[in-house]
C-alpha positions as CSV (number, residue, x, y, z in Angstrom):
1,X,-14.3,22.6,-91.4
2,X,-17.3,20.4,-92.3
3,X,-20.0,20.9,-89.6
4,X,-22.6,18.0,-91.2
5,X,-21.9,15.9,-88.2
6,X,-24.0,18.2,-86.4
7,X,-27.0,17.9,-89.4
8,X,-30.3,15.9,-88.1
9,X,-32.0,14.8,-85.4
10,X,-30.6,15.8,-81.7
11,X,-33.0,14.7,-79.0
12,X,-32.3,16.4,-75.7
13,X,-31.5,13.8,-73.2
14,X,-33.4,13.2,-70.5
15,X,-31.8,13.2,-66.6
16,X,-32.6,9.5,-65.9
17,X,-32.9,8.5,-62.2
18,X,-32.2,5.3,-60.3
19,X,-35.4,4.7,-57.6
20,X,-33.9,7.0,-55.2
21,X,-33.9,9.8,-57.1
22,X,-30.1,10.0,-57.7
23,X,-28.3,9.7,-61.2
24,X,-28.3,6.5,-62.8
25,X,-25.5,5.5,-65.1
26,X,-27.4,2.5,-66.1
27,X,-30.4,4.0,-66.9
28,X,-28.9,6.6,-68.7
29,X,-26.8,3.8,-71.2
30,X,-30.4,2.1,-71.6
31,X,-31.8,5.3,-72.8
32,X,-28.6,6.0,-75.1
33,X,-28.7,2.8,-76.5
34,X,-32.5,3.1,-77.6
35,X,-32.2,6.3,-79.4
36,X,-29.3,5.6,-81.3
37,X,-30.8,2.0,-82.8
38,X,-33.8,4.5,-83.9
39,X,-31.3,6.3,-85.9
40,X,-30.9,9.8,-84.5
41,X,-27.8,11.6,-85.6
42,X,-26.6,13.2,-82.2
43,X,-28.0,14.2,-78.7
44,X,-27.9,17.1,-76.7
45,X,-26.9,16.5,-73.3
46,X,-27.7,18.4,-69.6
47,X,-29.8,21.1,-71.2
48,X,-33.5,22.1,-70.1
49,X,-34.4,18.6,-71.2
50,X,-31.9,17.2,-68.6
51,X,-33.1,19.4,-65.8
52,X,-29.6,20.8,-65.6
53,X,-30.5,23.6,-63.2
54,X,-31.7,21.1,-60.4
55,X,-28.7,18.7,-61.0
56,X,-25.0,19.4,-58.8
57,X,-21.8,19.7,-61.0
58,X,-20.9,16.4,-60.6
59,X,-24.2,14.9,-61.5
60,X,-23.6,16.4,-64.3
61,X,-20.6,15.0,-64.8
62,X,-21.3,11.3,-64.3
63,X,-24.6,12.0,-67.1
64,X,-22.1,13.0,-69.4
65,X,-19.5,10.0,-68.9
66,X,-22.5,7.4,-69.0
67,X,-23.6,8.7,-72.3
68,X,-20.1,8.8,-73.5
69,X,-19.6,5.4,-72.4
70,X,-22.9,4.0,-74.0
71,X,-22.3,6.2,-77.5
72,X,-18.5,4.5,-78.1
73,X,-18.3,7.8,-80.8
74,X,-21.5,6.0,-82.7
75,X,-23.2,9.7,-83.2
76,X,-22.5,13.7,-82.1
77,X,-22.8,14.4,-78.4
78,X,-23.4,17.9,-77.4
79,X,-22.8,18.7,-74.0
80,X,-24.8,21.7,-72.6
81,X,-22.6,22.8,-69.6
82,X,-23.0,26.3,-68.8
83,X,-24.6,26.8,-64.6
84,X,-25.3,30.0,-63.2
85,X,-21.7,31.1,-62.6
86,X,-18.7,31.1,-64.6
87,X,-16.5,28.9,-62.2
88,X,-18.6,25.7,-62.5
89,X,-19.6,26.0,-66.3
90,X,-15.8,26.5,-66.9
91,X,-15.4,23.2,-64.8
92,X,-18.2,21.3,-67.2
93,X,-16.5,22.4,-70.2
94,X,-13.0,21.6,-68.8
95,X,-14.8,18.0,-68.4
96,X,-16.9,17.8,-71.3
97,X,-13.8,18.4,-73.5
98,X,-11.6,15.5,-71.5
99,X,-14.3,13.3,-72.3
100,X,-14.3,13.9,-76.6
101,X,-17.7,15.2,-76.8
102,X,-18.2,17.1,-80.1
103,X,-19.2,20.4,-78.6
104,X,-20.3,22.1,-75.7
105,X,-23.5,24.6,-75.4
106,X,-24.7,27.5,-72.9
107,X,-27.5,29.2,-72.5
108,X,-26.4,32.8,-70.8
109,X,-26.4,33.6,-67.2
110,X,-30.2,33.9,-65.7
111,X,-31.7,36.2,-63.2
112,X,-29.7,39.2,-63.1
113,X,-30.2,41.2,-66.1
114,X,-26.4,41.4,-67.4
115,X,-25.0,44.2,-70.0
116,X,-24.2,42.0,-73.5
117,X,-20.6,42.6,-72.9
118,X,-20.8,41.0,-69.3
119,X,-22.1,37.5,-71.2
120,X,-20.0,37.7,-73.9
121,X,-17.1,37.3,-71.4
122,X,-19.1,34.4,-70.0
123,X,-19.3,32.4,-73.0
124,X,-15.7,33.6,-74.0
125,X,-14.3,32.2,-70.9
126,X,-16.2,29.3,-71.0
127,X,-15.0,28.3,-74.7
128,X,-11.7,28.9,-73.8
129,X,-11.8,26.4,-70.5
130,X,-12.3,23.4,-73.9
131,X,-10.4,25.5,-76.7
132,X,-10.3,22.2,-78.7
133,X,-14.0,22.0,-78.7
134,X,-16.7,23.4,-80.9
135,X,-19.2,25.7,-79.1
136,X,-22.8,26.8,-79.6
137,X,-25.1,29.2,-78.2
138,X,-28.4,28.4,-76.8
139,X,-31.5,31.0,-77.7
140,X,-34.2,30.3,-75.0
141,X,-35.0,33.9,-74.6
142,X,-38.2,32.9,-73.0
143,X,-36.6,30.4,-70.6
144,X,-33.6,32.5,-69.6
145,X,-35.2,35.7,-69.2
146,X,-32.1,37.1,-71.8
147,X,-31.9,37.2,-75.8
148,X,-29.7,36.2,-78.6
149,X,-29.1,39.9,-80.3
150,X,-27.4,40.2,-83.5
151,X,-24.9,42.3,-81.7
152,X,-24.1,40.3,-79.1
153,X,-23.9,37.0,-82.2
154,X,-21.8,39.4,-84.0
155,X,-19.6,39.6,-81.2
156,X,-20.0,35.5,-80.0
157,X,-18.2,35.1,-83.9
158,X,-15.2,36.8,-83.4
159,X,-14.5,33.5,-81.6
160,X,-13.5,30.6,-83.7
161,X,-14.6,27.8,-81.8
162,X,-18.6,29.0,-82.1
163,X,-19.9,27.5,-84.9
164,X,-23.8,27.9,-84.2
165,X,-26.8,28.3,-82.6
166,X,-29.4,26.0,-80.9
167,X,-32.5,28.7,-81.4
168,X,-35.5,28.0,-79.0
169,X,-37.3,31.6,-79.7
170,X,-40.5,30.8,-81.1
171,X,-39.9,33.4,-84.1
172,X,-38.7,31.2,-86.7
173,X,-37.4,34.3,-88.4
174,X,-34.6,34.3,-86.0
175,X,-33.0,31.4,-87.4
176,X,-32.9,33.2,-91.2
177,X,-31.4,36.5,-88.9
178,X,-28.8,34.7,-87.4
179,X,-27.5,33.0,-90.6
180,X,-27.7,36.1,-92.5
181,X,-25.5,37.7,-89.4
182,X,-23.1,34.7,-90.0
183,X,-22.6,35.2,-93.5
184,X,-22.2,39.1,-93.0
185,X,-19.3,37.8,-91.3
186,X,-18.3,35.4,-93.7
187,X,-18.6,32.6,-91.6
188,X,-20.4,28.9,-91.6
189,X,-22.6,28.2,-88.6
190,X,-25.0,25.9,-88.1
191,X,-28.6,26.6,-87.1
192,X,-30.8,24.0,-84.7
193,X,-34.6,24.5,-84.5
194,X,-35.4,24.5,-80.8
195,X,-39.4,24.1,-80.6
196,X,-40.8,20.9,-81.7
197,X,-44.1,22.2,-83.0
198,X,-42.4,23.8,-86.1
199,X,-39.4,21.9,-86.9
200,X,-40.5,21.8,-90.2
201,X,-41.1,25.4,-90.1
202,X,-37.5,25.9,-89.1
203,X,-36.4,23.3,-91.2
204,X,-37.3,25.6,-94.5
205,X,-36.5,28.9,-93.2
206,X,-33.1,27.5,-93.0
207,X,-32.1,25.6,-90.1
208,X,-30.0,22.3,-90.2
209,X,-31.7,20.0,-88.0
210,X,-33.3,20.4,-84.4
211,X,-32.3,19.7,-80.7
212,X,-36.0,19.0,-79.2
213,X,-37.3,17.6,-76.0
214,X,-39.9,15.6,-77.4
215,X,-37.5,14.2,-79.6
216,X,-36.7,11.3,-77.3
217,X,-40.1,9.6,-77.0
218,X,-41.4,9.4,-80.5
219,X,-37.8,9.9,-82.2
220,X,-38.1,7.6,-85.3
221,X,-40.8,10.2,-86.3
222,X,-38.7,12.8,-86.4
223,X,-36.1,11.3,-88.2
224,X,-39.0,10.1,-90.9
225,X,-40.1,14.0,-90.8
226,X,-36.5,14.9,-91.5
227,X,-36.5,12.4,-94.3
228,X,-39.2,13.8,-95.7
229,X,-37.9,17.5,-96.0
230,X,-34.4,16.6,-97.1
231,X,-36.3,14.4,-100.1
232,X,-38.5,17.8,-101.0
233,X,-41.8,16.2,-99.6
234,X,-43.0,18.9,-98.2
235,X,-46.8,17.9,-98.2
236,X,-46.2,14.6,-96.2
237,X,-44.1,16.6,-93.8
238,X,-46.6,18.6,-93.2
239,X,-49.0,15.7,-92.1
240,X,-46.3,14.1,-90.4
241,X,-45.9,17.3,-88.3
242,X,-49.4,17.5,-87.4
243,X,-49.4,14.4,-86.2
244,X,-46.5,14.7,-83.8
245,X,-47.7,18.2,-82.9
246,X,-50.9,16.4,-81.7
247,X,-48.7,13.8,-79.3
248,X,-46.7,17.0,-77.5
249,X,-50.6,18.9,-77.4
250,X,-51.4,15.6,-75.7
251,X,-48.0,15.6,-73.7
252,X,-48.4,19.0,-72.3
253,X,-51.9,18.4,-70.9
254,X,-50.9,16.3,-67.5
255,X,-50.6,17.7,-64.5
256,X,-47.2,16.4,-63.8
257,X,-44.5,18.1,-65.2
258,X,-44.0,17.3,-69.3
259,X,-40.7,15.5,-68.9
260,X,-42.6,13.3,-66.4
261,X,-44.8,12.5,-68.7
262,X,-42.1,11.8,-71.2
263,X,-40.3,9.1,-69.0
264,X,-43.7,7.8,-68.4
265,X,-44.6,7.2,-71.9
266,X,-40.8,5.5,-72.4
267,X,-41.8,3.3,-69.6
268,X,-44.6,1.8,-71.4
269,X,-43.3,2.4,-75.1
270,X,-39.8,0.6,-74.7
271,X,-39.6,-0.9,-71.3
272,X,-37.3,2.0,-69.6
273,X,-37.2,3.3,-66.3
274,X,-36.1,6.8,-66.3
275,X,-37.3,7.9,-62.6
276,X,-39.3,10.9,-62.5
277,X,-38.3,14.6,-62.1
278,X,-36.4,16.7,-60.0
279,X,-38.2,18.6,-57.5
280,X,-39.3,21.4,-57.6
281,X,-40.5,19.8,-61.1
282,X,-43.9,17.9,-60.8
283,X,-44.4,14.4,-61.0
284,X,-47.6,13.1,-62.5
285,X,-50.7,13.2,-60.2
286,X,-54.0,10.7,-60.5
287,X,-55.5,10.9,-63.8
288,X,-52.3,11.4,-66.0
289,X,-51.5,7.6,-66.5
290,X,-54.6,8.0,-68.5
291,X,-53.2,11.0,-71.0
292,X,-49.5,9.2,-70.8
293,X,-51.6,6.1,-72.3
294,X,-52.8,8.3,-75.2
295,X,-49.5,10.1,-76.0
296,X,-48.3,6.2,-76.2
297,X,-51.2,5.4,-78.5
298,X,-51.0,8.3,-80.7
299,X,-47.3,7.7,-81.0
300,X,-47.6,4.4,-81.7
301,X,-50.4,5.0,-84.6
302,X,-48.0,7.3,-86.3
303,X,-45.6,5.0,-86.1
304,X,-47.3,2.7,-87.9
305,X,-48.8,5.3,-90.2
306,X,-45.6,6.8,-91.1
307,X,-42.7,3.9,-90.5
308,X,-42.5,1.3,-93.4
């Protein structure tokens, strides 16, 4: 089984709201359209990015359908699905699957601190509700309060459908870890870098490409940076990185919440309307038009720094 579809650039969508705050198909297509004509190689759809924990189950659902519809099979689509309960993730993947994505994603169950063998059965029923569908694990141990062990991945690989690993730890040593554990088990996985600010960190340590939310508003420079690696440039990539590090440095400083200020700068970058955030996420307050204006403007620079 050849996994290089899943190889590349993956921006994690974005939930994208119509003016009442509800789920907008339209907005969503817009937003599809624009990062496949910058040449990214999949997207990652209804994880952290896509405020999944403040969206219902069928919210959810119509995301996934709109970026379906838009993508017409163009590039990868990997559905995050897992909630905080078995019954409705199993519904997302049973829906994910009916719809063709490529694979479906889960972060474990959050707040009560559960024995390994309690979210093993979690992801394990999960995969099973799309057993046609390739399935990967998402590592946000800071996020999710729970961690990917080598145990609990040894035991995730008994399963044939899991073919990988989206890693968010900041430790980029876990990515080498959990491809060593995979070929102790003589098995081909494939490793996504999760934080932005070292993809090319990631990148050489061993992982296969990155799922990121930053991905989404400057994405042609992350498919130059991945250019760059994959050509053994590794002094250029290193610029290139420093450069984007400085637009999510700039990103991070509103007071609104970043994915706010990422919809903002999409706004004035490319003409989309995205809405804003889900409450209890933050919307920018006065004085962050100002700081979306330079993430634009540093974005833009690099752009024309870096594009040919």
């Amino acid at each position: 089984m050849s996994l290089d579809k899943y190889k590349g650039i993956f921006p994690a969508f974005y939930a994208c709201y119509d003016d009442n705050g509800n789920v907008s198909a339209e907005r969503t297509k817009q937003l599809v359209e624009f990062l496949i004509e910058k040449g990214v190689n999949g997207l990652y759809v209804g994880g952290s990015s896509g405020e999944c924990i403040y969206l219902s189950v069928e919210e959810r659902k119509q995301t996934l359908e709109a970026v379906m519809e838009a993508a017409k099979g163009r590039i990868a689509i990997i559905a995050h699905v897992a909630c905080n309960n078995t019954k409705d993730s199993c519904e997302l993947a049973r829906h994910a699957e009916s719809l063709g994505v490529d694979a479906i994603a889960t972060i474990p169950p959050i707040y009560f601190r559960l024995p390994e063998k309690a979210i093993a059965k979690y992801w394990n029923d999960i995969s099973a509700a799309a057993p046609n569908t390739d399935y990967i694990i998402y590592n946000i141990p800071q996020l999710a309060g729970v961690a990917l062990t080598l145990s609990l991945f040894d035991e995730m690989l008994k399963n044939p459908r899991v073919i990988g690993v989206k890693n968010s730890s900041m430790p980029i040593q876990d990515i080498q870890m959990f491809r060593r554990q995979a070929k102790l088990n003589n098995k081909e996985v494939v490793i996504f870098n999760g934080p932005d600010e070292q993809f090319v960190g990631g990148r050489l340590i061993g992982a296969d490409g990155g799922i990121g939310g930053t991905y989404a508003v400057m994405p042609e420079l992350f498919v130059k940076l991945d250019q760059l690696l994959k050509a053994g440039d590794f002094e250029n990539a290193g610029k290139l990185q420093d450069d984007i590090d400085e637009v999510i440095y700039t990103m991070c400083s509103t007071k609104g919440n970043m994915y706010a200020t990422a919809k903002a700068a999409l706004k004035k970058r490319a003409g989309l309307e995205l809405g804003g955030v889900r409450a209890p996420l933050l919307n920018l307050e006065d004085g962050d038009e100002v700081i979306v204006d330079k993430v634009v403007s540093l974005v833009e620079t690099a752009v024309k720094n870096w594009i040919a």
